[in-house]
C-alpha positions in Angstrom: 71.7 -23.9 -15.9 74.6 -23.1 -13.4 73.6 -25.9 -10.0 74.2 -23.0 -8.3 71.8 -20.7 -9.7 69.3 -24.2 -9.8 70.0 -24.3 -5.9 68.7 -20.7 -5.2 65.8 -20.5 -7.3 64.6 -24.3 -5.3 65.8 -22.6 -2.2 65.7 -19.5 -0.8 66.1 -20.2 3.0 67.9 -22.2 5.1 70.7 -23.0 2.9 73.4 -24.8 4.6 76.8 -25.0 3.1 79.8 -26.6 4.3 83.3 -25.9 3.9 86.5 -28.5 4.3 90.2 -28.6 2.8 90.9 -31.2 0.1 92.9 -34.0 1.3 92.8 -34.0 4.9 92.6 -35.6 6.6 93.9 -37.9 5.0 94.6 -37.3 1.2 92.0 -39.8 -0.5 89.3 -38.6 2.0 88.1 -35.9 -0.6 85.3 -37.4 -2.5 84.3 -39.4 0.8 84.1 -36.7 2.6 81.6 -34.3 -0.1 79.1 -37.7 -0.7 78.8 -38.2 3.5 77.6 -34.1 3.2 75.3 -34.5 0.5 73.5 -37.5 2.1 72.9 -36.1 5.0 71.5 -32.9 3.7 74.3 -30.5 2.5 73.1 -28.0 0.2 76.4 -27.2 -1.1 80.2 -27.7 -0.7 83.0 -25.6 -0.6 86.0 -27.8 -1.3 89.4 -25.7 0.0 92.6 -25.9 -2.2 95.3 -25.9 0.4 98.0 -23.0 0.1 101.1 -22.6 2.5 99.4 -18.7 3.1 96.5 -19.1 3.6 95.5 -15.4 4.7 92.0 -15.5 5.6 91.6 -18.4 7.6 91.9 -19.4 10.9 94.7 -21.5 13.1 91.9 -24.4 12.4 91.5 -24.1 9.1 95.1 -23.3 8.3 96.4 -26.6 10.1 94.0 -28.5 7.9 95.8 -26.9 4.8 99.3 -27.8 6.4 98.2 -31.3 7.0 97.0 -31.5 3.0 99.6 -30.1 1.4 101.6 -32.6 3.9 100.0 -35.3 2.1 100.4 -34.5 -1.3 97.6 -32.6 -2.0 97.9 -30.3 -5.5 95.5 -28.8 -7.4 96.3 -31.4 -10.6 95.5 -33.9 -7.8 92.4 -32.8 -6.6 90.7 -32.4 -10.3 92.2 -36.2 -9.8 90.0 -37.2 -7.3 87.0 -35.2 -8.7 86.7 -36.5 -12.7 84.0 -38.8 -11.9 82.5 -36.9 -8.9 78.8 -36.1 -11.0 78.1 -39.9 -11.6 77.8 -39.9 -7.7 76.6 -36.0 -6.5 74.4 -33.9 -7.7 74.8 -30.8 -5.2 76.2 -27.9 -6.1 80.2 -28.0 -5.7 82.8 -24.4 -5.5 86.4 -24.7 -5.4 87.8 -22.5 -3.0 91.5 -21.4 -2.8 93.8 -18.5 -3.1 95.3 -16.9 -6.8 99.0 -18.6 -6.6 97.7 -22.5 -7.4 95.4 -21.2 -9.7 97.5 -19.0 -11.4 100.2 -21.5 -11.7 97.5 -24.0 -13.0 96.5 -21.1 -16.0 93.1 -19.5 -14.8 91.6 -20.9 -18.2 92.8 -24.2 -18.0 91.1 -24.1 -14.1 88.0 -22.9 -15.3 87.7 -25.1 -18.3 88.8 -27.8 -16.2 85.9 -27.2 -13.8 83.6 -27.2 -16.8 84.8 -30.3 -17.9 84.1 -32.1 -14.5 81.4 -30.2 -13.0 82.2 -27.8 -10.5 80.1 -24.7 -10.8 81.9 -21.8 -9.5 85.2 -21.0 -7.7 85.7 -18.7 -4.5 89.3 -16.8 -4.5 90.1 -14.8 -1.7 92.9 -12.2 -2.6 91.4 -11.7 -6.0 91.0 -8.0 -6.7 87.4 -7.4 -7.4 89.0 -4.6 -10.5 91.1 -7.2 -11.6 88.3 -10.1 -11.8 86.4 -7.6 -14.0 88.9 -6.8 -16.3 90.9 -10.1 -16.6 89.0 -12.5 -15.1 85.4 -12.6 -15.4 85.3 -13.2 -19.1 86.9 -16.4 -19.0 84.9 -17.9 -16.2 81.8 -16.4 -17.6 83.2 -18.1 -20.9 83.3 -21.6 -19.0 79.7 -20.9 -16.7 82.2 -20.9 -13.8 80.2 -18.6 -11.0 83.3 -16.4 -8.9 81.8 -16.1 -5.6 82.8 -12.6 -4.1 83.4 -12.0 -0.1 82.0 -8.5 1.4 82.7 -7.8 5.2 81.6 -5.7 7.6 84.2 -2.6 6.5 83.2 -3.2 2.5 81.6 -0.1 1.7 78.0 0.5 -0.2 79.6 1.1 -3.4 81.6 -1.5 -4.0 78.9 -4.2 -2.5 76.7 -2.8 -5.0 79.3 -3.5 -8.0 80.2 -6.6 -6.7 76.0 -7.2 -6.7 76.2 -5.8 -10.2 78.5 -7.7 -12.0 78.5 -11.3 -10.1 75.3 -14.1 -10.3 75.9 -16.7 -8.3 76.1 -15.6 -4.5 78.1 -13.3 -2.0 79.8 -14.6 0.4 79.3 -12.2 3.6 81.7 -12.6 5.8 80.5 -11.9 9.6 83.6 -10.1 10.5 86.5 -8.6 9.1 88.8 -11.2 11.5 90.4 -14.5 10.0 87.9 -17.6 10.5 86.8 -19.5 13.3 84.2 -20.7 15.6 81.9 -18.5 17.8 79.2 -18.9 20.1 76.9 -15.9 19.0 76.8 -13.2 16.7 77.5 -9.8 18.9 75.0 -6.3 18.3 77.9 -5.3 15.7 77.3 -7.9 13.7 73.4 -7.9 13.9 73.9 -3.9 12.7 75.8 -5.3 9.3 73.3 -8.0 8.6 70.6 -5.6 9.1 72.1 -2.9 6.7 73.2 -5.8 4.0 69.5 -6.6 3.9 68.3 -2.7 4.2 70.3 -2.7 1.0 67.9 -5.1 -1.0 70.7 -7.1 -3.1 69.9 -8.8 -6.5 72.4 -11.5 -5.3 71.3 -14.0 -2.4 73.8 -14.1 0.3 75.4 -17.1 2.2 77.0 -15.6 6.2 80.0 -17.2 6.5 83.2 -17.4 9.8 82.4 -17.9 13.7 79.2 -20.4 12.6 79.6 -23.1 14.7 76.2 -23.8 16.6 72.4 -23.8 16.8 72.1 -20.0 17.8 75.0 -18.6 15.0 73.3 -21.2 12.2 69.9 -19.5 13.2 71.0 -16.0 13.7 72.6 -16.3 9.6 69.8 -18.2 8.5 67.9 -15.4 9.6 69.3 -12.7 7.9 70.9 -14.4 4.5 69.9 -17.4 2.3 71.8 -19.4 4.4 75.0 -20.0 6.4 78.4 -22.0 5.7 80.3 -23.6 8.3 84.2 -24.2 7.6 86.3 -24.4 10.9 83.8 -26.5 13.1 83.5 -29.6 10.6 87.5 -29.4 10.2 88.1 -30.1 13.7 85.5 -32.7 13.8 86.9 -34.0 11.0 90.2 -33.9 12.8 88.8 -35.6 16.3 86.3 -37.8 15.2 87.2 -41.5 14.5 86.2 -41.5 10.6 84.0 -39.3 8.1 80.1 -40.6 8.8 80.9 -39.5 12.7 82.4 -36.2 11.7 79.2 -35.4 9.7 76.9 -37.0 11.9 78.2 -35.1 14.8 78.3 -31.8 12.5 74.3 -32.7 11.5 74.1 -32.8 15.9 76.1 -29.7 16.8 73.4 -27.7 14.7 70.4 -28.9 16.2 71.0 -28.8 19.5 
């Protein structure tokens, strides 16, 4: 079975899932970075493909990509770094990253390529949802390669319930429509979403991802999804602290207190 499917039948609360960008910050800091996660607790990773447009994301989270790609970072070289990655982690692991490095890598050989070094699903941004149906899906469904979907705040009731309908890993449910980024609390907009995304009574779990960065916004998704991810906040720790085991450890902190 799928590790991500494994994760949410074990675990259907308080999921914590953590996002950085391959190579940075510095370029060998990949696999390094993912085992310091799992041992301290991480339910799952989102490792970030760096792209020079990086659309959805934040200032933070786009200067981490910079940085990456400054260092040689390619999607040939990250399947690299990850070939042995299962004889150490046993966590579920996503790629995510937008359509032009996966396209030019041949969306079969990706997926197959995942397969073959065991990542279990892939999260792409720009993807059109009609487009992942018709072309898509099949191949990753061929290579048991779960595409993660986003929904927002402005994604209407019909097409949340197709995305529920045709995807079986997750939905990423983005707490506002804006780029990424840290907050301090979740405002009475947000609360309204949350509350009609779980009025809606989904087949899919959901993960609330952007603006988690603290105690109150980890507790506030935790209590209206599966769980939370948390992207922006670990990169600049990542970026400030003086190696890895500090950046986590002081991640592991920022959420308790």
């Amino acid at each position: 079975m799928n590790r991500i499917k494994q994760l949410f039948e074990a675990k259907q609360k308080d999921i914590l899932s953590i996002y950085f960008t391959a190579g940075f910050p510095q370029l060998n800091d990949t696999v390094d970075v993912i085992k310091e996660l799992e041992t301290n607790g991480v339910d799952l990773i989102e490792i970030g493909i760096p792209f020079s447009d990086p659309m959805a994301d934040g200032p933070t989270i786009q200067a981490s990509g910079t940085v990456a790609l400054r260092n040689g970072m390619t999607l040939s070289t990250l399947f690299e770094q990850l070939k042995d990655i299962r004889k150490d982690v046993s966590i579920p692991l996503i790629l995510m990253g937008y359509l032009n490095p996966i396209m030019q890598y041949g969306f079969e050989n990706f997926c197959k390529k995942c397969q073959e070094i065991g990542i279990d699903g892939t999260i792409i941004p720009d993807l059109p949802f009609d487009d992942y149906l018709k072309e898509y899906k099949p191949v990753a469904d061929k290579y048991n390669v779960k595409v993660v979907m986003l929904i927002t705040p402005e994604t209407s009731d019909k097409r949340i319930r197709l995305i529920d309908e045709h995807t079986d890993g997750f939905i990423y449910m983005v707490s506002s429509a804006a780029t990424t980024g840290a907050q301090k609390s979740f405002d009475d907009s947000k609360q309204a979403y949350f509350k009609r995304i779980n009025g809606m009574e989904l087949k899919n779990p959901r993960l609330i991802g952007f603006g988690i960065s603290n105690k109150a916004t980890l507790e506030a998704a935790q209590a209206n999804a599966s769980g939370a991810i948390i992207g922006s906040k670990f990169i600049t720790l990542l970026q400030d602290s003086p190696n890895i085991k500090e950046a986590v450890s002081e991640l592991i902190k920022c959420l308790k207190e």
